[in-house]
N, C-alpha and C positions, 0 to 999 in steps of 0.2 A: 509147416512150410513144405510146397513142395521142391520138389527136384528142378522142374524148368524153371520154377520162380526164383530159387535160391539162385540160378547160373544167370540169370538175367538180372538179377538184381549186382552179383560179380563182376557182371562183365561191364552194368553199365558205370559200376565204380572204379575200376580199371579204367579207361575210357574218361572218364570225367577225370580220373586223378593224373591225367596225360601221359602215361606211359602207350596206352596203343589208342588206335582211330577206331571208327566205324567198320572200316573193312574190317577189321582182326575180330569182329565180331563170332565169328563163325569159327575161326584158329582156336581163340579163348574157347568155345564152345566144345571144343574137339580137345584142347588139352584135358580139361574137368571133366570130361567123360570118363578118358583114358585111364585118370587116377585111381578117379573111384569104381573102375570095373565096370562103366556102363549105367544105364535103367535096369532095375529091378524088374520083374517079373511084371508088375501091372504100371511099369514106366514112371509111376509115380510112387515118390515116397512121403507119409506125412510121420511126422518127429516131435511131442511136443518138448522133447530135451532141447532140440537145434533153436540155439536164439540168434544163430548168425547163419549164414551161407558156408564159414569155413564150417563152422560146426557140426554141418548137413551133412558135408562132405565127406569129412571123417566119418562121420556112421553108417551111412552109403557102404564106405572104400570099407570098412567093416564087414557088413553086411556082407556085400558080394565077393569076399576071401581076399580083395585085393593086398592087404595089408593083414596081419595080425593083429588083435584085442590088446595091444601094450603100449604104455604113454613112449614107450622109444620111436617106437613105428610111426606112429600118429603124432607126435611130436615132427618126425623126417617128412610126412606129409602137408603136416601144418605148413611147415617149413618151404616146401616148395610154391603151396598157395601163395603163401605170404611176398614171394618173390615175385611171382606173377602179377599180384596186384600194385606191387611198388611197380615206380616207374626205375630208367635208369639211371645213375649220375649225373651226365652229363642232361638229361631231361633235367631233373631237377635242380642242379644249380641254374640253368639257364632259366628256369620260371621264378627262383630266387631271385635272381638278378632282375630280373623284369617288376615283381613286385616289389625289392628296392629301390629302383631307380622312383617311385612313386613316394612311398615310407617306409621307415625302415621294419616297423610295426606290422607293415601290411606282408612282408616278408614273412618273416619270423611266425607270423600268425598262419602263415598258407603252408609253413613245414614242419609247425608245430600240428595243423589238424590232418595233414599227409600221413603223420609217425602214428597219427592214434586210430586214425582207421585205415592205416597197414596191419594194425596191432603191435608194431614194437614199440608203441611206450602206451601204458596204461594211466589214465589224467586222473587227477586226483577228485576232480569233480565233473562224475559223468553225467551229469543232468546240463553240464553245459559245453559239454566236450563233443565231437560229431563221431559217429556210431562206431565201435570199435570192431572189427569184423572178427577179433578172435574171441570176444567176449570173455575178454580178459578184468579179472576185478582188481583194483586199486589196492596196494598195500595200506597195512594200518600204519598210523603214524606214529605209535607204540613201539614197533619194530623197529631196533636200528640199522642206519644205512649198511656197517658191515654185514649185517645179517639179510638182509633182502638182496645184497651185490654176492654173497656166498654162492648162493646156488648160480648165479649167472657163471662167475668164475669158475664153478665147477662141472657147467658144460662143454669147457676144451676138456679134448679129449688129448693127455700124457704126448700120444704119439706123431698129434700136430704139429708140424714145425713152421709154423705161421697160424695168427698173428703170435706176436707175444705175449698182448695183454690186450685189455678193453679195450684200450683208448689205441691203440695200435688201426691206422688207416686201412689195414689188411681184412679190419675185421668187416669192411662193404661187401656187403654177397656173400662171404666166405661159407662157402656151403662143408666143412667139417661134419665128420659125422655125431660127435656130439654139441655142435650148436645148431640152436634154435632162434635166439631172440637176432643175430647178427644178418641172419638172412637177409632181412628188412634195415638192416644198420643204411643209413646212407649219409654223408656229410658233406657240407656246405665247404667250398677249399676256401680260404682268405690268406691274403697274404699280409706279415705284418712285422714290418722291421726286416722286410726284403727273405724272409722264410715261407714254408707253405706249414699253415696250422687248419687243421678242419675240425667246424662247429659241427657239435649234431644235441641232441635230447637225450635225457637219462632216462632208460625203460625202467628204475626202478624210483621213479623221482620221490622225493619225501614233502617239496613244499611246488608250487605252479609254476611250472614251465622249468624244472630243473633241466641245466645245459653245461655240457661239458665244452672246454675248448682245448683240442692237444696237438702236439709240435709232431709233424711226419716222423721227424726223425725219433727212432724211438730211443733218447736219450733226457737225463732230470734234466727240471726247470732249476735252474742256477738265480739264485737270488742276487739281484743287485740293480742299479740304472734301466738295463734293458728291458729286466722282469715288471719294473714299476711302468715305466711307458708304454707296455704292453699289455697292463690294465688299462690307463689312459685312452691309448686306441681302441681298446676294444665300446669303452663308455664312449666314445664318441658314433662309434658303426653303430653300433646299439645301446640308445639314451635312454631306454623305455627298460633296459635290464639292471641289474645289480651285474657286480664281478667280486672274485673272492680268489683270495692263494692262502692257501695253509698252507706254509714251509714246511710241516711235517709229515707230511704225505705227499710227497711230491720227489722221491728219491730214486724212482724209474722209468719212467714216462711223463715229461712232465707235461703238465694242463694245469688249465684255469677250470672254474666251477661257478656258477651264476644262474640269476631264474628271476622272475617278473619282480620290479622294484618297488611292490606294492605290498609286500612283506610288513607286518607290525615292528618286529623286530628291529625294521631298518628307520622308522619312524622317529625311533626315541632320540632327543638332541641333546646337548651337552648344557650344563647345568652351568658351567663355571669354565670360562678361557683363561690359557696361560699365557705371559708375558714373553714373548721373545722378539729383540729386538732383531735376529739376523731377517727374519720373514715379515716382512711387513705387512704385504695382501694375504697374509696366511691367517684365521681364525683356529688354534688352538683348543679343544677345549676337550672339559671330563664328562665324562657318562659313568657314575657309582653305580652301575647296576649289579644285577646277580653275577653278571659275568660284563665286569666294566673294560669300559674301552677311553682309548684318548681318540676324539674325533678332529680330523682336520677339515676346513672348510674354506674353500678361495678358488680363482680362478687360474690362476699361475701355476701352468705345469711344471714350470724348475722350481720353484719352490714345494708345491708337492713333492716331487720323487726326492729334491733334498733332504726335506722333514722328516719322511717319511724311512729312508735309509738313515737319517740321524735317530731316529727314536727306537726302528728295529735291533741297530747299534749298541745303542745305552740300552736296553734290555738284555740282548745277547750279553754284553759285560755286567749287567744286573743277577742275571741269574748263573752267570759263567756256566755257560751250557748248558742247562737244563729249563728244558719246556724255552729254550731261547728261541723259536720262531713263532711270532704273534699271527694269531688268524688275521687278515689283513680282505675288507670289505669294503668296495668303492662305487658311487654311484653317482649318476650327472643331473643335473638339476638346469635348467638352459644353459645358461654358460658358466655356471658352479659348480664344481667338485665337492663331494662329499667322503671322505674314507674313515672307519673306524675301524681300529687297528684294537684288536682282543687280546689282553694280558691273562691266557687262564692258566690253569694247572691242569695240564695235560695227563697228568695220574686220576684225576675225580672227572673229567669235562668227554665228552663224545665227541666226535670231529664236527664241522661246521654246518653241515645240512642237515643235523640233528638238531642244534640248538638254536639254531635259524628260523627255523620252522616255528618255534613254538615263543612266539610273541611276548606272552605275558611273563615268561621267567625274565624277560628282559627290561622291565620294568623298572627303572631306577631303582636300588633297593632303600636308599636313604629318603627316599623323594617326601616331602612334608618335614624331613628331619634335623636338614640344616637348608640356608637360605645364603647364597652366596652373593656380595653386593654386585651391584652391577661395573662392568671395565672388566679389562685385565688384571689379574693379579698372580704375584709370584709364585709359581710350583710349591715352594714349600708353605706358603702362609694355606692353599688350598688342600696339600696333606696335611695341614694341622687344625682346618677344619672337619676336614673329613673323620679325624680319628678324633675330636670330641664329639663327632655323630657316632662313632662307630662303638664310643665307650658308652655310649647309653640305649645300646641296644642290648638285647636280650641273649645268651649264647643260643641260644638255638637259630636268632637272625645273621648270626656272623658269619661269613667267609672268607676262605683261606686267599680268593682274589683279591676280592678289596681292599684287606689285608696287603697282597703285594704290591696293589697300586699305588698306595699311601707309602710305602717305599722307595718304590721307584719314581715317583714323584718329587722327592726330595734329592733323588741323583741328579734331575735335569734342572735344579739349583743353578744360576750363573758365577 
């Protein structure tokens, strides 16, 4: 690749990603000069390392001494490219807005393929992702989230006193000298239940289209009425996503955590509903999987967040404190709610974009094993079918969830 190519090829995706016009053609031109020290001695440089334009540049700004031979330096470079080709906030949420007012789909989609060829988020699936200019590779899915978010968090550097943390709104632009990926952070503002929370993309996503959603203020998300309506709302902005809260990870900054609702995972339905008469429009029901869940299903949002602060309830006094916040997953279906709420043991289980991601562990683990009739039936007649499946498996099929499901199935007894 050469040197004019790679800058024209820059500029004209800068330009198309609507941060500058036509005129700035020549500005753009003159900053990428600057960085990388100028043309080379025969003006032209070919590379067959450079798979991208930033890529070039670095080796260029190399070459010509402008930087030093070290991932710090080149990193602080990357860095600045990276912010040249984003556009600004205020660009960007206002072409949000413009492609929501049409769908909300059409949205999400125009700032999902912005973040992948800025390079701050790397897509899980580059053959159908659009070009990532840092030519950045996709984490394995093998890796867990703590571990791929490690090194992010360990480029604040100590002596920064902003942001706080990831999800901290500070981190837009924040040009620190040890970050990198934040350069390109940018977030969508919403406002929701009269607050300002801003959406953006996980640069280290584990399943398609991982997205955070976190509160300005940088203070925990408090479980209760508010916190469940404020999944509701969000499934209403965005129909075409899942939302998700794990109470246990949520004790400093709080955010929500969601990504495209085409997840296997989110597929699997409830086997068997329980009887309660306070919820009428509510559907009820069990999911015996590897990691089972009670699924609710209706269109009645007070009966949701009722339900739903009733059962996290009887849990939290199930387990009297321990592992008492259920991973809790919600998703809208036209005018239907969908939410399964995850009873696991938070000693053996990884947090939720681990085991979300991977489909098939989620698989009913009974399924073929018992056959529950059709209707409602009582909580407890359904844990006492459950646990004559459960006695005729193998120990090696058993688990310590399922196990606590068939117990606390019998607390919500009437």
């Amino acid at each position: 690749m050469k040197l004019e190519q790679a800058i024209k090829q820059f500029n004209d995706s800068a330009i198309q990603l609507g941060g500058w016009m036509e005129l700035d053609r020549l500005y753009l031109t003159n900053r990428i000069l600057e960085w990388v020290g100028g043309y080379s001695d025969e003006k032209t440089v070919f590379s067959e390392a450079a798979e991208t334009p930033i890529q070039l540049f670095l080796l260029i700004a190399v070459k010509n001494k402008k930087i030093a031979d070290t991932d710090w330096e080149k990193n602080q470079l990357q860095k600045k490219f990276q912010e040249l080709l984003t556009p600004p906030p205020s660009v960007v949420n206002a072409l949000f807005a413009q492609y929501y007012a049409k769908k909300p789909a059409d949205a999400t989609e125009y700032f999902y393929n912005l973040c992948c060829q800025t390079g701050y988020v790397a897509p899980l699936e580059r053959s159908a992702a659009p070009q990532n200019f840092l030519g950045a590779e996709c984490s394995e899915l093998t890796e867990t989230a703590e571990e791929r978010m490690s090194g992010f968090f360990s480029l604040f550097h100590k002596k920064q006193p902003n942001p706080s943390c990831y999800h901290c709104f500070e981190n837009e632009g924040f040009n620190g000298e040890s970050s990198v990926e934040t350069a390109a952070s940018r977030l969508i503002r919403m406002n929701l239940q009269g607050e300002s929370w801003g959406f953006h993309y996980s640069p280290a996503a584990q399943f398609p289209e991982q997205f955070y959603i976190s509160s300005e203020e940088h203070k925990p998300l408090v479980w209760g009425t508010a916190a469940v309506q404020r999944m509701l709302d969000i499934l209403d902005i965005f129909p075409h996503y899942f939302i998700s809260f794990d109470g246990e990870t949520r004790e400093s900054h709080g955010y929500y955590q969601g990504g495209a609702a085409s997840l296997p995972s989110l597929a699997v339905e409830a086997e068997a509903f329980i009887e309660r008469k306070e919820y009428p429009l509510l559907n009820i029901g069990v999911v015996p999987g590897l990691f089972p869940a009670v699924q609710l299903q209706g269109p009645d949002k007070n009966e949701l967040i009722e339900s739903i602060l009733f059962l996290t309830s009887q849990w939290k006094n199930f387990k009297k404190g321990a592992g008492s916040k259920p991973v809790i997953v919600g998703r809208k279906r036209e005018n239907s709610y969908t939410f399964n709420l995850f009873f696991i043991n938070r000693t053996q289980v990884p947090v939720i974009d681990d085991y979300l991601a991977v489909g098939e562990n989620l698989v009913p683990l009974l399924s073929g094993k018992v056959v529950f009739r059709s209707g409602k039936m009582k909580s407890g007649e359904i844990a006492e079918q459950l646990q004559q499946a459960v006695d005729c498996l193998s120990p090696f099929e058993k688990n310590h969830e399922v196990a606590s499901l068939i117990q606390f199935l019998h607390t919500l007894e009437d």
